[in-house]
N, C-alpha and C positions, 0 to 999 in steps of 0.2 A: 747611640748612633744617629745622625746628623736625618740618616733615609727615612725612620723611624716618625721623627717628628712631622717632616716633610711628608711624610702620606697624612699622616693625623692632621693637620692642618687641611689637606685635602680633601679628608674624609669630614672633616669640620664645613666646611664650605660647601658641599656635597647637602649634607642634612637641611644648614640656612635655605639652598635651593628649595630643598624638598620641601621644606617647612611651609615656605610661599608660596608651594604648590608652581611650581617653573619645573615643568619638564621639558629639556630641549634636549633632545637629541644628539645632536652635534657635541653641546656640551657635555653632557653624560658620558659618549663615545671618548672626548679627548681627556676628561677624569680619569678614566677608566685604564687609557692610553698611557698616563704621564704617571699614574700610581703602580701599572707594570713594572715600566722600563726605569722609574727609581728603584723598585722593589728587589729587579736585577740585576742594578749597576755593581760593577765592579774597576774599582782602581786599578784600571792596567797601566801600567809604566814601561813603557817600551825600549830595548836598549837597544839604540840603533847604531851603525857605523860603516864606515867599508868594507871589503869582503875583507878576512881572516885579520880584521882591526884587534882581535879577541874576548871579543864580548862571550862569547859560549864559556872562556876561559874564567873570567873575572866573575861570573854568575855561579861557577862550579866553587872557585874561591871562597864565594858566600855562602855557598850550602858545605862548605866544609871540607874542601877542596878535594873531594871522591869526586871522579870523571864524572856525572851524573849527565851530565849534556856531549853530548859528539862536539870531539872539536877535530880543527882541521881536515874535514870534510869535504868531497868534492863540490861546488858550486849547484852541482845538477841538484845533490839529493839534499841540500840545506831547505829548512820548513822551519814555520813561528813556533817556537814553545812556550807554553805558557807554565809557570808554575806557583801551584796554590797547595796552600797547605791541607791534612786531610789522613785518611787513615782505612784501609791498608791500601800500602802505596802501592802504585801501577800506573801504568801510562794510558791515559785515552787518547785514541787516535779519529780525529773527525775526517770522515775522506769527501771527498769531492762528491758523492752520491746522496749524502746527506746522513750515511749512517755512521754508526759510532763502533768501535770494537778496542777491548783492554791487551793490553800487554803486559806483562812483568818486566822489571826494569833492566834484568839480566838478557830480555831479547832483545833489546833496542838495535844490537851491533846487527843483528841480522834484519832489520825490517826495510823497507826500501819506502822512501816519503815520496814515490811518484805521485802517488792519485791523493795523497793525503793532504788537507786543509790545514791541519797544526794538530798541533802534539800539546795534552794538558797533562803535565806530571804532576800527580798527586804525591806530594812526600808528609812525610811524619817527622817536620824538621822544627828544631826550634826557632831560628831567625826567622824561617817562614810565618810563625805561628804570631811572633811578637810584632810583624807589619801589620798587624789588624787590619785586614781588608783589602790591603796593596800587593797586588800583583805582579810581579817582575814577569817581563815576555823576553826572549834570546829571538831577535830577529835576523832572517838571512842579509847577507852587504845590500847594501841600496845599489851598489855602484858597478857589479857585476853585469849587466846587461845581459840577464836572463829572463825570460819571461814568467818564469817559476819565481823568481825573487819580488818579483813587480805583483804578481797575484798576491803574496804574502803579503805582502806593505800595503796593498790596497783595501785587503780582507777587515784591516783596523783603522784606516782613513774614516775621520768622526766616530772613531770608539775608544781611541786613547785616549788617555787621560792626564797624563805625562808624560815627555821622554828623558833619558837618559842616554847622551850622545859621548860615542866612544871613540877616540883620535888616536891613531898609532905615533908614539913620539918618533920612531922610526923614520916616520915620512919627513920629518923636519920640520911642516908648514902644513897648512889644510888647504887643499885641492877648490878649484872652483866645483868638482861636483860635489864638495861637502858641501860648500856654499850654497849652493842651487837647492840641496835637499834642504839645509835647515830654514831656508825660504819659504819651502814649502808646509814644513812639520808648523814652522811659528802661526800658518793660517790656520790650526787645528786646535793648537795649546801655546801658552805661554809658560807652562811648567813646565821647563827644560834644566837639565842639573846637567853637566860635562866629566867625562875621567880621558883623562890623558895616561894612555896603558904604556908598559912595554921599556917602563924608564931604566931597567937593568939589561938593557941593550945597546944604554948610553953612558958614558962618563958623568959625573955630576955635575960637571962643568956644561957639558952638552943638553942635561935636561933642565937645566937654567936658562939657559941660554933658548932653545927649543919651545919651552912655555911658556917663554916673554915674549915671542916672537906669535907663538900660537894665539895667547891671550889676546896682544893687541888687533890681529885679526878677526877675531869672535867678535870680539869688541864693538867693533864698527856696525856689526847686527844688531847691538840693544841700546838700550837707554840705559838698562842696567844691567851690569853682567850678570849674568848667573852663577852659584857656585860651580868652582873647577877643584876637585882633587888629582894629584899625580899619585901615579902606584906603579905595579903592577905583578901578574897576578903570582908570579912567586915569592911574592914580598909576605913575610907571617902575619903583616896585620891586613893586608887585602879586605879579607872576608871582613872583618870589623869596620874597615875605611867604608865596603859597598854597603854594609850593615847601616852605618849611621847615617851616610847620604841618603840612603832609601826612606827612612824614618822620620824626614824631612819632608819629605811631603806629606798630607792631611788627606784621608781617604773624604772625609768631610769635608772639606775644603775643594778638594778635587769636584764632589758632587755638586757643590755648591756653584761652581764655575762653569762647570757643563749644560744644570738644568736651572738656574734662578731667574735666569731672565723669560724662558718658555711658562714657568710659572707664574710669574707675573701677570704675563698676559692671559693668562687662563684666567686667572683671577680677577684681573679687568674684564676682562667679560663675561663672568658672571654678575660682576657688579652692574657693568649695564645692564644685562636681562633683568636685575632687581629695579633697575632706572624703569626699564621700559616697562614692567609689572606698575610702577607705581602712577606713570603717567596715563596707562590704559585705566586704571580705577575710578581717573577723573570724568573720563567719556561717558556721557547718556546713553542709553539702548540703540536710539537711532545712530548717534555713532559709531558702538561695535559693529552693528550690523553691514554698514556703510564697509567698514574695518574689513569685514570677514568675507563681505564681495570683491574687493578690490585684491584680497589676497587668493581667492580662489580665481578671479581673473589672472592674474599674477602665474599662479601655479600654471595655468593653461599652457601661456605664452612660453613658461621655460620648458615644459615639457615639449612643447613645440620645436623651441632654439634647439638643447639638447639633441633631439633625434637627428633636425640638420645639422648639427655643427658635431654630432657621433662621430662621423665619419671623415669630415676633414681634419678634426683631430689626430683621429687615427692615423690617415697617411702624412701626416705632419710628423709624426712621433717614427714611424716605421721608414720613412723616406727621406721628406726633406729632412729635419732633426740630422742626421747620419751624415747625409751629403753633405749639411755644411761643416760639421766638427769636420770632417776629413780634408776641406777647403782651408780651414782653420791650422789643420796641422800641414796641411802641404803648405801654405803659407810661410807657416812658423820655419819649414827645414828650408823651402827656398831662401830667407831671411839667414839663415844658419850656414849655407852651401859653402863660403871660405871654412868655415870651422870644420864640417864635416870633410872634405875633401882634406884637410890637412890632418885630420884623427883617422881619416884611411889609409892616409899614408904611414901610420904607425903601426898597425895591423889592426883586424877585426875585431878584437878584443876592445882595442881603443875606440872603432869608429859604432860600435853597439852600444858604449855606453853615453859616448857624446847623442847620439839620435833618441838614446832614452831617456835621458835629460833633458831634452828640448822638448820630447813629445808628449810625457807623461803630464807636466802641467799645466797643456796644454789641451787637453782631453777634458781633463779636471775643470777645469775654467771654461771652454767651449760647450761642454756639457750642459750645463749648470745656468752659464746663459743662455743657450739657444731652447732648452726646456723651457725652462722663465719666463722667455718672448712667447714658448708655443703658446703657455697657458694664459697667457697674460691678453693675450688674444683669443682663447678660448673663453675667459669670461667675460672680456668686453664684448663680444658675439652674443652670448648669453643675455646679459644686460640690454644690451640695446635693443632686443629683440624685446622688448616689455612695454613696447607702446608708450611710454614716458612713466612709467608704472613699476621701475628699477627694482630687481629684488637689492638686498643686503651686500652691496660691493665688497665691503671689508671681511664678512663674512664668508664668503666662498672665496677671496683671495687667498685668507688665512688657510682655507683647508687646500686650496690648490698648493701653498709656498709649503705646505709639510711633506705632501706628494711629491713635488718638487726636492725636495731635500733628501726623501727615501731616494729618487731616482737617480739625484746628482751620486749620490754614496756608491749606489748599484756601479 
C-alpha cells in the first residue's frame, strides 16, 4: 500500500533531522500532521447526480442488488452513505452532535436522517472487499435546493477523492446545473468516471442517439473525456458494469494526487533547515552570538505585533470577512436577477435551485479569498513590525495557507 511507504519515507526524513540534531518545531508539528491524515486517508469516490438520477439504485446493483440503500426517498430525509467493507455489518450513523450510534440494517426503514451527518454501512460483501481501499459514497441530488443536500456535499468538499457522475438518459441532454456542478467537483479532483442510468426507459434507437448527444456535451468540459458506461440498474450485468469502473481507479493513485505535492514541500523544507544547519557551522562564536541577539530581538518585536494585530484579526475574521462574502454573493444574484426572476416564474422548486447554483460557489470562492487577503495582511503586519529585522516570510505564510485551507473547507 502506496500510504505505507509514504510514512516510511517520512519517517526516514524525520531521523536524518534528528540525526543533525534540527529540532524545529513547526516541522515536527507538520510530520506529525501529514503522517496522520495519510495514515487515515481513504479512497472515497463519490457518486453524485441529480435528485432521483439513481445512483442509490446502481450502488444496491453492485452490492448485489438487495435494497441495502433507500431509494426513492423524500428529498428531506436523503444523507451521504458511505460504504466500506467490514464485519458484522450494521449501520454507523454520525449525527450532527458529534456522536456516533449503530443500527442493524433491518432498522434503516425506520430511522429518520434529520440531525444525521452520513450513514457508514459496514457490509460483509465481496465487491466491497475486492476495491481495496475504495470507497463508494451514494450522495443526495446536488440539484435539489435543499439545504440538507448542500451540507452533505459540503461535508466532503476537499475529502473526495474521486467522483462518479450519474445522468438520467431520461432527461435527453444535461442540464446547465449539471454543468455548473461538474465545474465545480473538477476544482477538487480530476478523477471523474460518468454512467448514463435509466437506458431501459428508452428504445435503443433513443439511447444512441441520447448519449451522442450527452457525450458531445461533457465533452466540451475536458481535454480528455472520461470513461462513460450506459446501463441501467435492472440491466443483469449492472453490478459487474459498476464493479469494473470502480476498480479503475487506484486507491494509490488517488493518494498520490491528493498528497504529493504537500509532501514535497515538506520535504524542501527540511532540506533547507539542513541548508541552514550547514551554513550556521561556518559562523565564529562572535557571530552566533550576534545570531542569537538579533533573534531574541526578533522574538520581542513579534510578540509585540501579535498582541496588536490579535485583535484586528479577530474583528477581521468575525465581521469584515462575513460582510463582504455576503457583498460577494449579493453581487453574484444581482448579476443573476434576469435568471432568477425567470426560475420564479416556474415555481419555487425551480427558483431554489437556480440561487443555489449561483450561490454556493460563490461562498466557496469568496471565502477562500477574503481569508487569504485577511491573513496575508495579518503577516505582513507581523513582518513589518521587526524593525527591518523580518522573521521568516515564507515560513509563517506556509502555516497561515494550511489554516487557510482548514477554514476555506469549514
Amino acid at each position: 500500500m502506496q500510504k505505507v511507504e509514504l510514512i516510511k519515507y517520512l519517517d526516514e526524513a524525520e531521523e536524518i533531522l534528528a540525526r543533525n540534531q534540527i529540532d524545529s518545531e513547526i516541522l515536527n508539528t507538520r510530520f506529525a500532521e501529514r503522517k496522520k491524515i495519510i495514515g487515515e486517508f481513504s479512497a472515497k469516490i463519490l457518486f453524485v447526480g441529480g435528485f432521483s438520477a439513481g445512483k442509490s439504485a446502481l450502488l444496491n446493483a453492485f452490492l448485489g442488488d438487495a435494497e441495502i440503500l433507500r431509494e426513492n426517498i423524500s428529498p428531506e430525509t436523503a444523507t451521504a452513505s458511505e460504504l466500506v467493507y467490514g464485519s458484522p455489518e450494521k449501520i454507523v450513523c454520525v449525527m450532527k452532535t458529534g456522536e456516533n450510534f449503530n443500527l442493524d440494517l433491518s432498522e434503516v426503514e425506520n430511522f429518520s436522517a434529520e440531525d444525521c451527518c452520513k450513514c457508514i454501512y459496514i457490509l460483509n460483501n465481496d465487491r466491497l472487499k475486492k476495491l481495496n481501499g475504495l470507497i463508494p459514497v451514494d450522495m443526495p441530488g446536488f440539484d435539489s435546493g435543499i439545504e440538507a443536500h448542500n451540507k452533505a456535499l459540503m461535508q466532503y468538499i476537499g475529502d473526495a477523492a474521486a467522483y462518479v457522475f450519474v445522468v438520467d438518459l431520461e432527461k435527453g441532454t444535461v442540464g446547465q446545473s449539471t454543468l455548473d456542478f461538474l465545474d465545480e467537483i473538477k476544482e477538487y479532483s480530476h478523477s471523474i468516471s460518468f454512467v448514463l442510468t435509466k437506458r431501459d426507459k428508452l428504445s435503443p434507437s433513443d439511447v444512441d442517439k441520447v448519449t451522442k448527444n450527452i457525450e458531445a456535451v461533457l465533452s466540451e468540459s475536458f481535454v480528455q473525456m472520461p470513461p462513460v458506461i450506459v446501463t441501467s440498474s435492472r440491466d443483469s450485468d449492472c453490478g459487474e458494469k459498476i464493479a469494473e469502473m470502480l476498480n479503475k481507479f487506484s486507491a494509490d493513485e488517488l493518494l498520490l494526487q491528493k498528497f504529493s505535492d504537500k509532501i514535497i514541500i515538506l520535504l524542501s523544507q527540511a532540506i533547507q533547515a539542513l541548508k541552514m544547519q550547514l551554513n550556521a557551522l561556518e559562523f565564529n562564536s562572535h557571530d552566533l552570538d550576534l545570531a542569537i541577539q538579533n533573534q531574541e530581538r526578533q522574538k520581542d518585536f513579534i510578540q509585540l505585533a501579535l498582541k496588536r494585530e490579535k485583535k484586528k484579526l479577530h474583528d477581521s475574521l468575525q465581521i469584515e470577512v462575513p460582510n463582504k462574502i455576503l457583498k460577494d454573493v449579493e453581487s453574484a444574484l444581482k448579476n443573476q436577477i434576469g435568471t432568477l426572476v425567470y426560475s420564479a416564474k416556474q415555481g419555487s422548486s425551480a427558483f431554489n435551485a437556480t440561487a443555489n447554483n449561483i450561490i454556493r460557489p460563490i461562498i466557496l470562492q469568496s471565502t477562500q479569498q477574503n481569508i487569504e487577503t485577511t491573513f496575508d495582511e495579518y503577516v505582513s503586519a507581523i513582518t513589518n513590525s521587526a524593525s527591518g529585522n523580518s522573521p521568516d516570510p515564507d515560513s509563517a505564510a506556509n502555516k497561515m495557507l494550511d489554516a487557510i485551507a482548514a477554514l476555506a473547507k469549514i
